[in-house]
C-alpha positions in Angstrom: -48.2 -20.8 51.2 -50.6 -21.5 48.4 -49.8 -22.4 45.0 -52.0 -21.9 42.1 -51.4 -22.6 38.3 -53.8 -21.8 35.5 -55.3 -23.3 33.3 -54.2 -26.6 34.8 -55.3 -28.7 31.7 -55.4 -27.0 27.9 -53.6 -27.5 24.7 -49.3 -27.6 24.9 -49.5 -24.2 23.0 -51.2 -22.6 26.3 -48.9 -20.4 28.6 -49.7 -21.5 32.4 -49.8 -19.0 35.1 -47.9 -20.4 37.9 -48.1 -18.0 41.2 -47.7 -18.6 45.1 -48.8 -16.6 47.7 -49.1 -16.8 51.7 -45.4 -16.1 51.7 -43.7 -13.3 54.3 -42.9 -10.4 51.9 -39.0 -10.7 50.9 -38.8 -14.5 51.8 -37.0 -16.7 49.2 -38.8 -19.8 47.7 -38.0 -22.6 45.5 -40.4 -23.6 42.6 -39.2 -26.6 40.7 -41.4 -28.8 37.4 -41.0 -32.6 36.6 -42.1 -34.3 33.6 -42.0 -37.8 32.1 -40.8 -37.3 28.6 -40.1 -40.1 25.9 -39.7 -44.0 27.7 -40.3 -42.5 31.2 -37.1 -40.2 31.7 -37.1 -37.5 34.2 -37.0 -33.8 32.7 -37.1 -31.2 35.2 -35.9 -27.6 36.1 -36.0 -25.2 39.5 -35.5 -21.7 39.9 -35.7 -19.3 43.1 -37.6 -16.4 43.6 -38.1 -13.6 45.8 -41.4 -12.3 47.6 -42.8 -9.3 47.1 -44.1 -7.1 49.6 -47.9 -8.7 49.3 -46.2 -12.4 50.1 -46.5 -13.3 46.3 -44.9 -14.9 43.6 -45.7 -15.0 40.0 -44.1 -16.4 37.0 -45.6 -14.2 34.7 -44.1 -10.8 36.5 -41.4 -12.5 38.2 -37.5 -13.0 37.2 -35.8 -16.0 39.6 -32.9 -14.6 41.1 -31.1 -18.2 40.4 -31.8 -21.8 38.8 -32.4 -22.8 35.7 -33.3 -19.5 33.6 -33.0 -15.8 33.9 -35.4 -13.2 33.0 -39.5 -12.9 33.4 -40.4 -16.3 31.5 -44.0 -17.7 32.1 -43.2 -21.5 31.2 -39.2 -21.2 32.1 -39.7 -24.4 33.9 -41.0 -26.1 30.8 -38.4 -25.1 28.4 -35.4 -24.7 30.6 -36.1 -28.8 31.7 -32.9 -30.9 31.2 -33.2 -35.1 31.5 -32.1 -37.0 34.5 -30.7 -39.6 31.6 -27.6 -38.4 29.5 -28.7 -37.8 25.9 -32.1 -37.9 26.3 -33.8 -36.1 23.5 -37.4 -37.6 23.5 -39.6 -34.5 24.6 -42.8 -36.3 24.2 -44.5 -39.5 25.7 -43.8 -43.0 23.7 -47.6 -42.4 22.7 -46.5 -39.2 20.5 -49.7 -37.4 20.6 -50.3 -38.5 24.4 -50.9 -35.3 27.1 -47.5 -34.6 29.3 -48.0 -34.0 33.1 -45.9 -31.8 34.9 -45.3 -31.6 38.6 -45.1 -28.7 40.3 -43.4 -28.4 43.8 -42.9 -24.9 45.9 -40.5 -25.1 48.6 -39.5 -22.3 51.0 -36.2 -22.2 52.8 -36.5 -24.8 56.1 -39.6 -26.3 55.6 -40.0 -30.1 55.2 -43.2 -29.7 53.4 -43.2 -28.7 49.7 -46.6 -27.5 48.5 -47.6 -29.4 45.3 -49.7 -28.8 41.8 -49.3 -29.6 38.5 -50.7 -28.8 34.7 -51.5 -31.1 31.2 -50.1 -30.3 28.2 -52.7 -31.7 25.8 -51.4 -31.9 22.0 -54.8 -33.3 20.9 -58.1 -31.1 21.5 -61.1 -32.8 22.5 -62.8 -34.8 19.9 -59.3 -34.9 17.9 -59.1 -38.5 16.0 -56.2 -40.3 15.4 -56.0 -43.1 12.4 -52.7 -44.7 10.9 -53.2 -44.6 7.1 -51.8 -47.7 5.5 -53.3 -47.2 1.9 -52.1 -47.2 -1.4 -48.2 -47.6 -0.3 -48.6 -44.8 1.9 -47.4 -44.9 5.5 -48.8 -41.9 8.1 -51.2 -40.8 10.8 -54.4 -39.0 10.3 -55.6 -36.8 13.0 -59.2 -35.0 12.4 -60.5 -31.8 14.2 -63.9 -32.1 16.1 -67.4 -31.8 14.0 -68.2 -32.8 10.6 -66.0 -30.6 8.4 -65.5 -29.7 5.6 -61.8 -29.0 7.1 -58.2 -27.4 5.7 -55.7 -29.6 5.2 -52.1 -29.7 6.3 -49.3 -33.0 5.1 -46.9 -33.0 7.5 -43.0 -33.9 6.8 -40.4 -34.7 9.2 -36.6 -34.2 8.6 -33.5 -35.9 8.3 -34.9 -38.0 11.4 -37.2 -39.3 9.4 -40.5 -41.1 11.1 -43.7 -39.6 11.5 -44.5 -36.1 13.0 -47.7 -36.9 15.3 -47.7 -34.5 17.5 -47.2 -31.2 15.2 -50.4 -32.9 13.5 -52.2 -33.3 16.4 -51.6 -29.9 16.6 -52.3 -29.0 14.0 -56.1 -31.2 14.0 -56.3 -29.5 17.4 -56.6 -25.8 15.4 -59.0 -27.1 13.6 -56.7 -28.5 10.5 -57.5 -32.3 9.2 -53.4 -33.0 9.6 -51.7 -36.1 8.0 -48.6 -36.2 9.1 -46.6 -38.4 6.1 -43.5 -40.7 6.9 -41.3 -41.5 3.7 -38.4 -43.1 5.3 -37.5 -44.8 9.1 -41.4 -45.6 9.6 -42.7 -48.7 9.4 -42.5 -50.7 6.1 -40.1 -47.7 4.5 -36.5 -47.4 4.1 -34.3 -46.4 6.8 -32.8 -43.8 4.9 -33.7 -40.9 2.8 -31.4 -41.9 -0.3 -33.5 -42.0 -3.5 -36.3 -40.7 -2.1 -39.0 -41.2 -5.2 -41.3 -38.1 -4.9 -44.3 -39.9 -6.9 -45.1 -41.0 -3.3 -45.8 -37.7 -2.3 -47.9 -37.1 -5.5 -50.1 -39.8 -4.5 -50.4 -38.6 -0.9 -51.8 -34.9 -2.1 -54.1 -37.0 -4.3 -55.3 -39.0 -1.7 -55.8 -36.5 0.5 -57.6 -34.5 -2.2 -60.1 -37.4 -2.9 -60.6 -38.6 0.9 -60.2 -35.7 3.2 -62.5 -33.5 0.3 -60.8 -30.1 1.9 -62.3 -27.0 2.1 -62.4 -25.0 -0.9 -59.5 -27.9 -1.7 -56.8 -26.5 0.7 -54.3 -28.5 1.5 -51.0 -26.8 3.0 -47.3 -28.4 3.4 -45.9 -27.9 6.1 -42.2 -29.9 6.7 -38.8 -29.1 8.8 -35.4 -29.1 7.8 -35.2 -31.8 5.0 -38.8 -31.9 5.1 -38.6 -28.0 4.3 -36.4 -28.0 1.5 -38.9 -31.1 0.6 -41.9 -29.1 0.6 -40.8 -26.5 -1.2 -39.9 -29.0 -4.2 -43.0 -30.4 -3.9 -45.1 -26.7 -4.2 -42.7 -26.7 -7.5 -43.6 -30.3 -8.4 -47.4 -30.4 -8.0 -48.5 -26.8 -7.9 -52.1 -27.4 -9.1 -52.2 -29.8 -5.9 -50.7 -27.3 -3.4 -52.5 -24.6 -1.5 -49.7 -23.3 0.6 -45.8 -23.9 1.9 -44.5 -23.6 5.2 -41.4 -24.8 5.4 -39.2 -25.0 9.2 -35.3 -24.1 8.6 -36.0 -25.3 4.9 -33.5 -25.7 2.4 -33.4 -23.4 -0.5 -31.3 -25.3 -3.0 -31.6 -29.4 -3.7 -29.4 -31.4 -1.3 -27.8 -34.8 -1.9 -28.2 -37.5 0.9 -26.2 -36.1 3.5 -26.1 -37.9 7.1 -29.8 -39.6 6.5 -27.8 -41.5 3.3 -27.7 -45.2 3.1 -24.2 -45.9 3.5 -24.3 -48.0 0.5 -25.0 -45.2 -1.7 -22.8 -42.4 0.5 -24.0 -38.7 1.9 -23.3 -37.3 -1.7 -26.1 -39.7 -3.6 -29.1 -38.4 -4.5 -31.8 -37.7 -2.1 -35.0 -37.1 -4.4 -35.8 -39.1 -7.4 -38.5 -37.9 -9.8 -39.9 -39.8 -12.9 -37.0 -41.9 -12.9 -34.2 -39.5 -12.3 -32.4 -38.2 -9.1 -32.5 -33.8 -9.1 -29.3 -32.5 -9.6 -28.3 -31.5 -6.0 -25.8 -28.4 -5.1 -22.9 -31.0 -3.7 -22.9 -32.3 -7.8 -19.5 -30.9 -10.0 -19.4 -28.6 -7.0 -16.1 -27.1 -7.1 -15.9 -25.4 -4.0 -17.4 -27.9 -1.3 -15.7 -29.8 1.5 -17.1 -31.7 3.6 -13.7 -30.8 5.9 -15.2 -28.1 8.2 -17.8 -30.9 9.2 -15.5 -34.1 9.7 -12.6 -32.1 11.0 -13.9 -29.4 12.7 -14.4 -28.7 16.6 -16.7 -30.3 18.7 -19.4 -29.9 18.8 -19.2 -30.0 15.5 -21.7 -27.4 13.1 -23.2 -29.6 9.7 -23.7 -25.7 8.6 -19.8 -25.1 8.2 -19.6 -27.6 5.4 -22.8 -26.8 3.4 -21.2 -22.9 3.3 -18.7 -24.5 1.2 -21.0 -25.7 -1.1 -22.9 -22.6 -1.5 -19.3 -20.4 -2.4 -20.0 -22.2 -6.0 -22.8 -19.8 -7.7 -23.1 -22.6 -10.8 -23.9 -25.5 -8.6 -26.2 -23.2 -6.5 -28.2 -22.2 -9.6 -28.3 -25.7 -11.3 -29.7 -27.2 -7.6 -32.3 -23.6 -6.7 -35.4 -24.6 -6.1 -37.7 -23.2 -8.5 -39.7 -22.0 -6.1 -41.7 -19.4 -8.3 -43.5 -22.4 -9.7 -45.6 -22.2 -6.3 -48.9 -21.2 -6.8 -50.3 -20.3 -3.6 -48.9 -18.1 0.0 -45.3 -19.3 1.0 -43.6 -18.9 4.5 -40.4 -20.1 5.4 -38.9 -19.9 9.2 -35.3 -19.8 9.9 -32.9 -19.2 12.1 -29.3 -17.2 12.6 -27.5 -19.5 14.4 -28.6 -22.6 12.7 -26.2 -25.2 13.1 -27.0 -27.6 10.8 -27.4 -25.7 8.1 -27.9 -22.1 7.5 -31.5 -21.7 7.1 -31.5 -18.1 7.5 -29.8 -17.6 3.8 -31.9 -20.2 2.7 -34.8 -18.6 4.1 -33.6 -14.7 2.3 -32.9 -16.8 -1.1 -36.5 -18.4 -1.1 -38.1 -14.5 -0.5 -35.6 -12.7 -2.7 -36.7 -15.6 -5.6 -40.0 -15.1 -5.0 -39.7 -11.0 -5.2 -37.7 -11.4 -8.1 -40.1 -13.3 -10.1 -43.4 -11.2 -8.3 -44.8 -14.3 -7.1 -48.7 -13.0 -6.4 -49.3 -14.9 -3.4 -48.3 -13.8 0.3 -44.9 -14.3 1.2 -43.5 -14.5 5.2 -40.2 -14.7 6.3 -39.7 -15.3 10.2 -35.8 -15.1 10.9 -34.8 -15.9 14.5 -31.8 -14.2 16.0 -29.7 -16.4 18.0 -31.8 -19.2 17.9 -30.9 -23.0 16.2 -32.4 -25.4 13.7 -34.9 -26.9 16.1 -37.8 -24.8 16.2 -40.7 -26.6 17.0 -43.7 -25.4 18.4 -44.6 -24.1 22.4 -44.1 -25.1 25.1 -40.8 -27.7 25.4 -37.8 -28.2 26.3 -34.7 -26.1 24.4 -32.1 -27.6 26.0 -30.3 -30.3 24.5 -28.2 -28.4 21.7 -26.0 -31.1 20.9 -26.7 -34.3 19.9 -26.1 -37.6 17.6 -28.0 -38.1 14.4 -30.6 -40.3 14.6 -29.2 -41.9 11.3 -25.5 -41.5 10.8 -25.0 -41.3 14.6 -22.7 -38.1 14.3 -22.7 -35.9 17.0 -23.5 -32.1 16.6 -24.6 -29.1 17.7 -28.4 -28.0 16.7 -27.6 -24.6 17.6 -28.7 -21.7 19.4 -29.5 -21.1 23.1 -32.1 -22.3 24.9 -34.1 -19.1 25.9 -33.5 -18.0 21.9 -34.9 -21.2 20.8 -37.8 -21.3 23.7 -38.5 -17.9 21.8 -38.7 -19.0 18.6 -40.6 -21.7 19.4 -43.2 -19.6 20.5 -43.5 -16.7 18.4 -43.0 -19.4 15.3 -46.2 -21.2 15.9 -48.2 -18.2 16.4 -46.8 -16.8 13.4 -47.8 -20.6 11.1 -51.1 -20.3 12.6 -51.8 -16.4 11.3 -50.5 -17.4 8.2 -52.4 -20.4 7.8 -55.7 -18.4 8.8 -55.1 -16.0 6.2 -54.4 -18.4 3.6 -57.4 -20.0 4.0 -59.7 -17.0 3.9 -58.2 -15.7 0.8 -58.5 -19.7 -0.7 -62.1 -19.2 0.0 -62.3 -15.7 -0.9 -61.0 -16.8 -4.6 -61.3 -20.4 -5.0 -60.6 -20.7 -8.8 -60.0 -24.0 -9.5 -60.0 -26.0 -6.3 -59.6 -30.0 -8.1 -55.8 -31.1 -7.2 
């Protein structure tokens, strides 16, 4: 029995072909994967499959018959991986943009000898640089394509986590994107909460970015998830003459008060943004339909989503906390899901279009809406396991939503889909730069 896997070392977006061959046709084999994820924990998954009648195995052509996943899925033992430790949610290494190695072992029924490969997942391209940015009160990571540039830009915003998003900008560098990914609260120096978030911070990131990155043809793109979706979008709104592009991950469509990231001193229904002085009028404000009931009360694991439907059954509160997103002057995509469970970025997603159509917003306009699949869409190829889970602020426990092969898909066909858009926003930026200073 021989095992091969291709490309054994590339970039994490990179399907692998794993195959084995030198087997008698029919015979069962067991192929299982191992990586070290987060502070060195165990993630791993196995399936079996069967021979065919050349003696070979392949995971691109080939369902398992049991294990971990069902259907034909080339990196099944990627996604489908579950932690040895309870909880674990930590897909990458402690070094965020560090490679991952996974282990490969083939075993056939009664032999003592597994055979044994392996692949890297790189998330940073060769000649990718990495620099924290400590300047002018800002707090982030720069990472840099290869070769002298000029470069597109992409600021990159985490959620209601908080922290900083290294390895989506290493990423993103790696595609040939100069990518700052931006914390504004649980990063070093910052608050550990997202209450009264002043957005003049993020002003003076696009200017510095603007003034020390010197883009090409001035593009710089947001790109945030979840909070950092709904945050983006406000932001396009905010500083449109400093915006090239939105992309926001299961954004918001309306203004959000605090929520689970609050300071506790302040309470989930204080403000989240504050702008020249004064917090945006958010849909929980004089809302006369929201509970928060369906979310403190309600089954386990418990869906964030339920209570924000609440809040959305008042159309005055909705209208006084829309995001005005027609004030965006450049291509807009927004990603969503149907089963979101934290909140239901899938109407959020239809209201951000259905604005945009309404006011015949000239730019492109992409909505990707995944069926079945949850509120953590990422990007290829990692773990879609762990659905439930307890904020990383308020320490609640909930369910993400989805199901692991839905979300594996998303995953996948959401990347590809950022990175067309992205491409095309570009070329049309350079096909009519207008007025390119921020």
């Amino acid at each position: 029995m021989r095992l091969s896997i291709t490309p054994e070392a590339a970039l994490i977006d990179v399907p692998r072909r794993i195959a084995l061959d030198g087997l008698a046709p029919g015979e069962q084999v067991e192929v299982a994967s191992c990586t070290l994820r987060g502070a060195g924990v165990p993630w791993r998954a196995a399936a079996r499959f069967v021979a065919d009648a050349e003696g070979t195995v392949d995971l691109w052509r080939d369902a398992p018959v049991a294990g971990s996943y069902q259907g034909v899925s080339a990196m099944g033992l990627v996604w489908a991986q579950v932690p040895d430790t309870a909880g674990a949610r930590e897909l990458f290494d402690a070094e965020p943009a560090a490679a991952l190695a996974t282990d490969i072992l083939a075993r056939r029924d009664g032999d003592a000898r597994p055979v044994r490969g392996g692949f890297v997942q790189r998330l940073a391209a060769a000649g990718v640089t990495r620099r924290e940015v400590r300047e002018e009160g800002l707090v982030g990571t720069l990472f840099l394509p290869a070769g002298p540039g000029p470069h597109p830009a992409v600021m990159i915003l985490n959620g209601s986590g908080g922290g900083i998003n290294e390895p989506r900008a290493a990423l993103y560098a790696s595609h040939g994107y100069a990518a700052f990914a931006l914390g504004y609260f649980k990063a070093p120096g910052l608050s550990d909460y997202i209450s009264a978030t002043r957005l003049e911070y993020f002003e003076t990131a696009l200017a510095w970015m603007h003034r020390t990155l010197k883009p090409l043809q001035g593009f710089v793109a947001l790109s945030g998830q979840s909070r950092g979706g709904e945050l983006v979008l406000l932001l396009g709104t905010l500083f449109p003459a400093s915006v090239s592009a939105v992309i926001g991950y299961v954004p918001g469509a309306v203004v959000h008060c605090a929520q689970n990231a609050c300071d506790p001193a302040l309470g989930r229904e204080g403000p989240a943004w504050i702008f020249r002085g004064r917090p945006l009028p958010h849909v929980w404000e004089n809302n006369r339909t929201a509970t928060w009931a369906p979310w403190d009360q309600g089954p386990e694991p418990r869906r964030h989503a339920d209570a924000l439907l609440t809040a959305l059954q008042d159309p005055e509160a909705v209208e006084r906390a829309r995001i005005p997103v027609e004030k965006i002057r450049g291509p807009v995509m927004v990603l969503s899901a149907t089963d979101d469970g934290s909140w239901p970025s899938s109407l959020y997603g239809r209201m951000v279009t259905e604005r945009l159509a309404q006011f015949g917003h000239p730019h492109a306009v992409a909505h990707l809406d995944f069926e079945g699949a949850g509120h953590s869409i990422l990007f290829p190829f990692v773990p879609t396991t762990q659905l439930a889970y307890a904020h990383p602020v308020s320490g609640r426990r909930s369910t993400s939503g989805g199901t692991p092969p839905h979300n594996a898909h998303a995953d996948e066909a959401s990347w590809q889909g950022v990175l067309r858009f992205l491409q095309q926003a570009v070329a049309a930026r350079i096909a009519s730069p207008g007025d390119t200073s921020p």
